[in-house]
N, C-alpha and C positions, 0 to 999 in steps of 0.2 A: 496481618501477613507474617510468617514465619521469614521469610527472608526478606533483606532489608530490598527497598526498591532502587533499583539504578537510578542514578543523579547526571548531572550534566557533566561529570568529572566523565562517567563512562563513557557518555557522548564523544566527546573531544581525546579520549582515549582510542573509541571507533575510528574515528578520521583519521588518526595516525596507520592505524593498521590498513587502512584503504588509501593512504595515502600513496599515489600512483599506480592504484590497482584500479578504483573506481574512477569513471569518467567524471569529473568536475564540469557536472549538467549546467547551460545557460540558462540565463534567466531573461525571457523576450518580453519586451513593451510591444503596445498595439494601438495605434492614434486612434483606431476606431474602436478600440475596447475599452480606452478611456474615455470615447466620445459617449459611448454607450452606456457605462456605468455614470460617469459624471465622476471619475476618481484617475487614482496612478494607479494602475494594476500592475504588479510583476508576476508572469509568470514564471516557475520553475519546472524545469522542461524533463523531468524524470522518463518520460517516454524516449530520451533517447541517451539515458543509462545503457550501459553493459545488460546485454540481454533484455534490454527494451522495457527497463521497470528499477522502482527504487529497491525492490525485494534483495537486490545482487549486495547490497551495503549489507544490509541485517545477516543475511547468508553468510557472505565472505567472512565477515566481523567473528558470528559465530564460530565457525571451520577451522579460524587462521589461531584461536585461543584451544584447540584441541592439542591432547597431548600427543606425544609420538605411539602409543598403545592405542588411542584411538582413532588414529589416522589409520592405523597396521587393519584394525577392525573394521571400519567403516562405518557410513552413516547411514540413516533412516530419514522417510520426511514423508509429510504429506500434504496436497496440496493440486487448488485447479488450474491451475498454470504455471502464475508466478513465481512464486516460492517454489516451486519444482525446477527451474530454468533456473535459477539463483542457486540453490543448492546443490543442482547437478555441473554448471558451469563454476562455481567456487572449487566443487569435489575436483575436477580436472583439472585446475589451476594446481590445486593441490595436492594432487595425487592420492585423494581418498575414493575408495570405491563409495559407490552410491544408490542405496534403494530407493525409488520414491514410487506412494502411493497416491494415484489421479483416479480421476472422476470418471466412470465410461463415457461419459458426453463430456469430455473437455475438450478445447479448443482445439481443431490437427493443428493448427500452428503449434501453439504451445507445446502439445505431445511432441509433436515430430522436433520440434527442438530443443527440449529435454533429454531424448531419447540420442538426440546429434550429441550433444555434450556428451556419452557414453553414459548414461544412468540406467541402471534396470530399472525398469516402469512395470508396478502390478497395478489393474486395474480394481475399479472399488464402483458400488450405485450408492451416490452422496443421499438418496434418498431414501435407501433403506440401511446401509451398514453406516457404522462410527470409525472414521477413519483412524483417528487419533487412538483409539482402541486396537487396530488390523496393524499400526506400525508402534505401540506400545511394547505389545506382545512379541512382533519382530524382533525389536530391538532387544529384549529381553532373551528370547530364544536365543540369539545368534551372537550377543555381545555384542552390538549396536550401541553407536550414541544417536537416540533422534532429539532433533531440532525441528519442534513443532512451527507454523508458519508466523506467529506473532505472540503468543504468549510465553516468553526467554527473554530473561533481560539483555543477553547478547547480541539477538533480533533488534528488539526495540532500540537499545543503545545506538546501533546500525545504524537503523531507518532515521535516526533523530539527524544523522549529519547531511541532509538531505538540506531541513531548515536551517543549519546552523551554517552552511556555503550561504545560502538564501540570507541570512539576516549580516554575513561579514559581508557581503555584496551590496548591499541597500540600505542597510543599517535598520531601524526601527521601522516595523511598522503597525500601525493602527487597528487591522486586522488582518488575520490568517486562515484561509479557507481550506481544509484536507479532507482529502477521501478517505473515506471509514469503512473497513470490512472488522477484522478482528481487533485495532486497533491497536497495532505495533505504529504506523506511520505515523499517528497520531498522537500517543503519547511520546515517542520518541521527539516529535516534534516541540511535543508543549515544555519538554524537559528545556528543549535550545533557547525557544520563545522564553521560558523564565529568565533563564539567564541575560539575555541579551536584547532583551523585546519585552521589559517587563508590564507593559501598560496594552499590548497589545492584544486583543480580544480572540480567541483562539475558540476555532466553530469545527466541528468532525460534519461530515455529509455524509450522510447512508442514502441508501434507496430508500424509498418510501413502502417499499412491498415488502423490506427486514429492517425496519427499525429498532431491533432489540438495544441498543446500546442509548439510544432516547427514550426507551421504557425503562431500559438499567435508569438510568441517570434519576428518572423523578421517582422511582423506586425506592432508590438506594440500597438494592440490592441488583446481581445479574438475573436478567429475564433471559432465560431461553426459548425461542420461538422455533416454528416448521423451518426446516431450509426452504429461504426465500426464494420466490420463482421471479427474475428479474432479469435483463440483457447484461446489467454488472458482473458478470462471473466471479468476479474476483472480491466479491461482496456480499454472496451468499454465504456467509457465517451465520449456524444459530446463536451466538453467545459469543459475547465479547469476554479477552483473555481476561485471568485471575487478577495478572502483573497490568495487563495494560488498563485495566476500570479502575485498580487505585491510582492512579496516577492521573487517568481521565476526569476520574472523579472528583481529585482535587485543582488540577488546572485547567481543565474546560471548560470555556463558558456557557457554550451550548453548541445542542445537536439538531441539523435540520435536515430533510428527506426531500431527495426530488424523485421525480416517477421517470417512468422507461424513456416516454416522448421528450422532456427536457433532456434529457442524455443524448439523444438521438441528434435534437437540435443541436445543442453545444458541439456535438461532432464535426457535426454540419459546419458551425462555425470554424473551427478549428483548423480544419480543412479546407473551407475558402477561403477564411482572413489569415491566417497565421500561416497556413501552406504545412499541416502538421496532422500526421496521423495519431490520432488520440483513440483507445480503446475504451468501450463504454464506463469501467470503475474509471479511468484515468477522467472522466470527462463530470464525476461528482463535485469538486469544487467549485469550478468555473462556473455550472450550472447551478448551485447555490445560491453562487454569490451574483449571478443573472438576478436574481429572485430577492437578495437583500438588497439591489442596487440604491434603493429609496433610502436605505438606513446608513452606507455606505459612502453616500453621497461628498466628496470634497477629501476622501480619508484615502491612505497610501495603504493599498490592500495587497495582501502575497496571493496567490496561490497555487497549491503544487500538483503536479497530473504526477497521478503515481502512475504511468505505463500506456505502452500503444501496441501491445500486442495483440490483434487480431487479426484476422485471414481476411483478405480482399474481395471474397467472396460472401461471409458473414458481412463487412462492413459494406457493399453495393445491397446487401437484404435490406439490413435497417434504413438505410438511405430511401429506399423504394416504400418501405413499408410505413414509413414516418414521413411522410411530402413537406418541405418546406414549406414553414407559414407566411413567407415573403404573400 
């Protein structure tokens, strides 16, 4: 890599600049989640972040290190929900104008509350055009700074103080389970985990229908794959970031994939036991670590729901369309 990669100094750097801007998310126990793993689970409740996701850290982090000529200019971004609500909610915190480019099928939640934040929203088909292209060239045409949604060290540094509340809160743990689309949350994560959790075994979750970043890994190189057709929206990336697979590559331990119906169910879960609206990437960890419970067994496990934003009518679909296996 031509530039050096962000360290846990950036981390803990991120936290000061979010300090009293981003909500300081709880971290909920579950007697019947530990009944059920046969462990301590904590979870970290990132669903009920600022704009309903941990993308607002990375965002704001980034926005709040701009200079005053870029603030005058404005920003660029692109993205299927998340990072667009983070971006366009930091821009009006901070009075930067804001372009961002979304999916023609992204969430109306997530549009229309991006769009609430004051953002111009241009529309993009994630499955023929390259979005990171459409708001390259933007940015360039018009004197734009864009901030891609995970590959920026400003991002990742961001998303890392997610785990680093999570590991001053409980102290060590044994393992750490996170959701994985382009992998900002996750290397940001593994940065904290080094620090301050260093024996702890740090797992990224993808879907099972875009596992590129578990093909990167035994590669050891990035695999680019079709954009994955999956209920995760926020996890259809083909290719994991430049900045975030070195960093994966050197402190992750491993990458596991669950499919649409284990998402479906943890939801499920989510929403009965916990009383929590969890959106399907927000629901890849937990559903993982469903799935390691056997290897987990007796061990103090984190894990973090990156987001609960979905429409109550997409989330009453999958409900119906996925029957509980009670």
């Amino acid at each position: 890599m031509s530039q050096a990669l962000p360290t846990f100094d950036d981390v803990l750097a991120a936290a000061a600049r979010l300090e009293g801007v981003a909500h300081k998310t709880p971290v909920q126990r579950s007697r019947t989640l530990d009944d059920l793993m046969q462990a301590q689970v904590y979870v970290k409740c990132e669903n009920l972040q600022r704009m309903g996701a941990f993308k607002f850290r990375g965002g704001f982090n980034a926005l709040a290190k701009f200079s005053d000529a870029q603030r005058r200019a404005g920003v660029v971004a692109y993205s299927s929900g998340n990072h667009a609500q983070a971006i366009a909610l930091s821009a009006q915190i901070l009075q930067i104008p804001a372009t961002i480019f979304m999916p023609h099928d992204a969430s109306p939640a997530k549009l229309a509350a991006t769009q609430g934040y004051g953002a111009t929203v241009i529309a993009y088909d994630r499955y023929k055009e390259d979005a990171n292209l459409l708001a390259t060239e933007l940015a360039l045409s018009k004197g734009l700074t864009f901030i891609p949604p995970f590959d920026h060290p400003d991002v990742l540094s961001g998303q890392g103080t997610a785990a680093l509340e999570l590991f001053n809160e409980v102290g060590a743990l044994d393992a750490l389970f996170v959701c994985l689309g382009g992998g900002g949350l996750l290397s940001g994560s593994a940065l904290a985990a080094q620090a301050l959790s260093p024996g702890c075994q740090i797992v990224g979750v993808e879907p099972a229908a875009g596992n590129d970043v578990q093909q990167s890994l035994r590669k050891g190189e990035r695999v680019k794959i079709a954009t994955p057709v999956t209920i995760a929206d926020g996890a259809q990336t083909p290719m994991v970031g430049a900045i975030t697979f070195e960093i994966i590559k050197a402190l992750v331990h491993d990458i596991h994939t669950v499919t649409d119906e284990q998402l479906v169910q943890t939801m499920r879960f989510y929403a009965e036991r916990m009383k929590m609206i969890v959106e399907p990437t927000g629901c890849l960890s937990l559903a993982a670590a469903f799935q390691a419970s056997a290897s987990i067994k007796g061990q103090k496990v984190g894990v973090i729901i990156s987001g609960g934003n979905i429409d109550m009518a997409r989330f009453s679909q999958l409900m119906s369309a996925y029957p509980s296996g009670d």
